[in-house]
N, C-alpha and C positions, 0 to 999 in steps of 0.2 A: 185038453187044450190043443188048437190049432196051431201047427206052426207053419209063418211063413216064413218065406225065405229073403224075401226083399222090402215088400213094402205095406204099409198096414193105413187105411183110411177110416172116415169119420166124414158124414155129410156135412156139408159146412155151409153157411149163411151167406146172402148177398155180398159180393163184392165187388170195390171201386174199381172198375176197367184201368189200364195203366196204360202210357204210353210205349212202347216198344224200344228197347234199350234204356228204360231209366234204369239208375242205378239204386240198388235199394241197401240203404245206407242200415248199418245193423245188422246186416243178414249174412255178412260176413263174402259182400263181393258178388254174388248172386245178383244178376239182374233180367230183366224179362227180355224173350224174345221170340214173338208169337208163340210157341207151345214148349219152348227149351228153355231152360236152366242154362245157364250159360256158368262156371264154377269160378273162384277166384284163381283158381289153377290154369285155365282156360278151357278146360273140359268142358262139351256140351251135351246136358242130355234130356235129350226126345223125350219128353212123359207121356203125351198125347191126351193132356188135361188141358183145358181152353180158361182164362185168364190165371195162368199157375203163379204161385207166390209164394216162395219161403218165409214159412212165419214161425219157424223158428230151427236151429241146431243141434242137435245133442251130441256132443262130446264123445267118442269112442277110443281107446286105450289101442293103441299102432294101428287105425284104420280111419277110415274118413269117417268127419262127422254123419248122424245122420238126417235128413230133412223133412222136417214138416210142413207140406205144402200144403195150399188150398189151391182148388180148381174148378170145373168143371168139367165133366164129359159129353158135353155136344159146345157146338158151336154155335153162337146166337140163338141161345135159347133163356126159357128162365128156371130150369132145372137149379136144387139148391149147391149152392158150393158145398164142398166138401172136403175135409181133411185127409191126408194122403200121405204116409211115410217113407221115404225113399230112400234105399244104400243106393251111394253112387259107387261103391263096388260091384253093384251084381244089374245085368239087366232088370229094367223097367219092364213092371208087367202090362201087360192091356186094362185100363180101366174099364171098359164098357161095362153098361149096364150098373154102374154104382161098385162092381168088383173093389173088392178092399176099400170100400169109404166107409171113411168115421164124421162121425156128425160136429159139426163145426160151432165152437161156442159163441155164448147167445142166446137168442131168443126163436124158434118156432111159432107162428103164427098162423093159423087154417083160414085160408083163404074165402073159403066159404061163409064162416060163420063170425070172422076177425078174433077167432078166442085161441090164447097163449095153451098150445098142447106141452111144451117142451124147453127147459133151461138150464144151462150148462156153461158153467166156467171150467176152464180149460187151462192148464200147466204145463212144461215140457223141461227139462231136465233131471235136476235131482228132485224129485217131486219127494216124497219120503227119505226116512235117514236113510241114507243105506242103497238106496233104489232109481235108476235110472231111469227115462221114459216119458209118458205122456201119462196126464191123472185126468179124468171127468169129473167131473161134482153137479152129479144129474139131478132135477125134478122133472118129476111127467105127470103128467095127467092120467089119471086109470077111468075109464067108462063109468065108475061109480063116483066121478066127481072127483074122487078122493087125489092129495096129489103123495106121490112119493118120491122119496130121496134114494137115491144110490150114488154109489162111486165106483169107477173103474179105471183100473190102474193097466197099462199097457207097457210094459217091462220089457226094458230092451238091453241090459248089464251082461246076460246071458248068453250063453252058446245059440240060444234060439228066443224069438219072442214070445213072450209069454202074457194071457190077461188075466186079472184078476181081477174080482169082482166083488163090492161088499156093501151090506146093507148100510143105508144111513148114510150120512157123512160127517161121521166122525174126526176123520185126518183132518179137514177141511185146513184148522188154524196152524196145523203141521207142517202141511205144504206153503201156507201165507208167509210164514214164520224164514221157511227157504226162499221164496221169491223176494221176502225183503232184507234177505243176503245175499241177492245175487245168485243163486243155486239153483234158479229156474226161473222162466220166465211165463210171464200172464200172455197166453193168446188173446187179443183182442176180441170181444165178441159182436156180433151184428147182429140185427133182428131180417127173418124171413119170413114174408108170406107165403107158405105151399098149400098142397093139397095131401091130407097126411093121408 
């Protein structure tokens, strides 16, 4: 297992431009301001992701929470958004190049041929009993047509992050069960056309 030290992404799906200083209500004070996180504390920090948005918190035990953003790493472009973990304890890494993104849930679309390669619904907090973090609950498309299930769980309760990864999805009703008590919440998903 890899570990990082700050912040962990996920490619993530079209998203709505915002205006500059809206406030985004639910995200716990966080609001946009060209490429910063502006904190409800007043701290502001530089990601260097282009339309960044907190879309979600996770809770940490004497530390700040931590952030799940979505972004982009160019500027006016149509590269797909992406999901992006942030401690606002420790500097922000450089994303270039997609560095530490996680794929943003949703729908994948090939721009080429309009056919759905990829779908994922997306969790963030206590995703499992016991278990802090971010869950996947992937389908992909494999070259032989055939689609497959996976789940990956991205574990953040730890001294270091950790992923886990498991056939099927299984948990799926597991983690439902938590989000409709509050114990996590549903990433919104989008649909993107790329070039896979």
């Amino acid at each position: 297992m890899r570990q990082l030290s700050l912040v962990l992404f996920l490619p993530i799906l079209w998203s709505a431009r915002m205006p500059m200083d809206q406030d985004r209500t639910g995200n716990g004070g966080q609001k946009l301001q060209n490429t910063r996180l502006v904190l409800a504390d007043g701290r502001e920090l530089e990601t260097g992701l282009n339309e960044v948005s907190v879309q979600a918190r996770i809770p940490r035990a004497q530390r700040s929470d931590l952030l799940l953003v979505s972004g982009r790493t160019c500027n006016n472009c149509q590269a797909p958004v992406s999901l992006f973990l942030i401690d606002p304890d420790q500097p922000v890494p450089s994303f270039r190049d997609g560095q530490y993104a996680w794929h943003h849930p949703g729908t994948l679309v090939d721009v080429r041929t309009q056919e759905t390669y990829y779908e994922a619904k997306v969790f963030a907090g206590t995703v499992l009993p016991g278990m802090e973090g971010v869950i996947w609950y992937e389908r992909s498309l494999m070259p032989s047509g055939e689609w497959k299930s996976n789940t990956t769980v991205l574990r953040v309760d730890g001294e270091r992050l950790d992923t886990i990864a498991y056939f099927g999805q299984d948990r799926l009703s597991a983690t439902q069960a938590l989000a409709f008590k509050g114990s996590c919440k549903v990433i919104p998903g989008v649909v993107q056309h790329v070039l896979p």
